[in-house]
C-alpha positions as CSV (number, residue, x, y, z in Angstrom):
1,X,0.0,0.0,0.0
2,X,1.4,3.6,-1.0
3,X,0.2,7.1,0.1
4,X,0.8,10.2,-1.3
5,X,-0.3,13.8,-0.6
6,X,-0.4,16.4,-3.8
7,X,-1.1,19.9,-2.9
8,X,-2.6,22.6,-5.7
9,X,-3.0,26.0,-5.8
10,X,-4.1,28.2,-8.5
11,X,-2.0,31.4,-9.8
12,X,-3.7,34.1,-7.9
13,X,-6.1,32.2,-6.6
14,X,-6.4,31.9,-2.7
15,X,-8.3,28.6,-3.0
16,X,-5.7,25.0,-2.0
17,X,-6.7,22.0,-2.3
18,X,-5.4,18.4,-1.0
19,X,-5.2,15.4,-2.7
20,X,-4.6,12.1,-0.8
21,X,-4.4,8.7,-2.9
22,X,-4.2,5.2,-1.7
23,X,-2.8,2.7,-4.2
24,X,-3.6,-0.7,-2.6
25,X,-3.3,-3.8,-5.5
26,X,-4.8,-2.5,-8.7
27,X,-7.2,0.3,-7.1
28,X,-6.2,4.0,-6.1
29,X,-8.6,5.2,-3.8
30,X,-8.5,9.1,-3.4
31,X,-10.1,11.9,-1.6
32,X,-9.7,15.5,-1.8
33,X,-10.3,18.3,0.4
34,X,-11.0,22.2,-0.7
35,X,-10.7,25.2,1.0
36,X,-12.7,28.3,0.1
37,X,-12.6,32.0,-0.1
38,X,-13.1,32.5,3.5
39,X,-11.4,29.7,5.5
40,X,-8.1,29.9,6.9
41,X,-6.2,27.1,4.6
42,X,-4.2,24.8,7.2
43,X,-1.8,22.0,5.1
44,X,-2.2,19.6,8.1
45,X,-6.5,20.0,8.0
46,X,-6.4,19.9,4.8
47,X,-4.4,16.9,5.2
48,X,-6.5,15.2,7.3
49,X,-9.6,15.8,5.4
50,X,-8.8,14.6,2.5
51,X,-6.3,11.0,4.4
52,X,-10.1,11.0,5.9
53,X,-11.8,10.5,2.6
54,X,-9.8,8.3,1.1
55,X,-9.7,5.8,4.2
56,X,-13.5,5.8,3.8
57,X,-13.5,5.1,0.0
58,X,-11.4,2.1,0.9
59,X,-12.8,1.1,4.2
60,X,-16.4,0.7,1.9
61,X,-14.7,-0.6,-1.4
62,X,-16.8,1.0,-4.0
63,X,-17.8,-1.1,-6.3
64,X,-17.8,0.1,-9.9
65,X,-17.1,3.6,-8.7
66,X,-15.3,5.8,-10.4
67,X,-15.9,9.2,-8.3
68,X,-19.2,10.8,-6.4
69,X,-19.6,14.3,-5.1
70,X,-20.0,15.0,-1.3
71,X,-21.4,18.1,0.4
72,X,-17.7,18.6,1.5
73,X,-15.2,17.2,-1.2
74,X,-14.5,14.3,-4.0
75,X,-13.8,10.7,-2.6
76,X,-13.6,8.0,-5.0
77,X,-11.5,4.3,-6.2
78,X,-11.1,3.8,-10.0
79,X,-8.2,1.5,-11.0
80,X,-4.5,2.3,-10.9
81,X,-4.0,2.7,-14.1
82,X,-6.7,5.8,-14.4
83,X,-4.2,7.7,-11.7
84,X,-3.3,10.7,-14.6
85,X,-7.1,10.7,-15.3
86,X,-7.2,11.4,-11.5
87,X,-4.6,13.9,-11.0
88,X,-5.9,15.9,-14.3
89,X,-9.1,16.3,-12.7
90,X,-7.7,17.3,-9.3
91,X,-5.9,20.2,-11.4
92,X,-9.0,21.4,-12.8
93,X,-10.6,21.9,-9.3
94,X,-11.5,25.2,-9.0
């Protein structure tokens, strides 16, 4: 099993996000945390939130799922191979 944490932030643009992946077998299981206008962004929250989302996508093994929306972020499991289809996406967070 491998984690990794990416962190993005737009030119300009006070918004940071978080990416956290799991790779565990042939399944990355990711989850991502966003920060808006008017919090103050902490790396280690942000952190948390998003290690958080991406224990629960693989603590409930989706089955079949590629990504859903939740009130507070993007938590999904697709398979390895889609991890620049992931990462792509996570760049276009706004």
């Amino acid at each position: 099993m491998i984690e990794q944490i990416r962190f993005s932030r737009r030119p300009n643009k006070p918004k940071k996000n978080t990416l956290f992946t799991i790779l565990d077998g042939d399944s990355l299981y990711y989850g991502i945390s966003k920060c808006n206008k008017t919090d103050a962004w902490n790396r280690d929250e942000g952190v948390k939130l998003a290690k958080a989302r991406a224990m629960s996508a693989k603590s409930n093994d989706y089955v079949n799922l590629r990504s859903f929306v939740t009130k507070t972020g993007l938590v999904g499991k697709c398979p390895a191979k889609d991890v620049v289809k992931v990462l792509q996406a996570f760049r276009r967070i706004r």
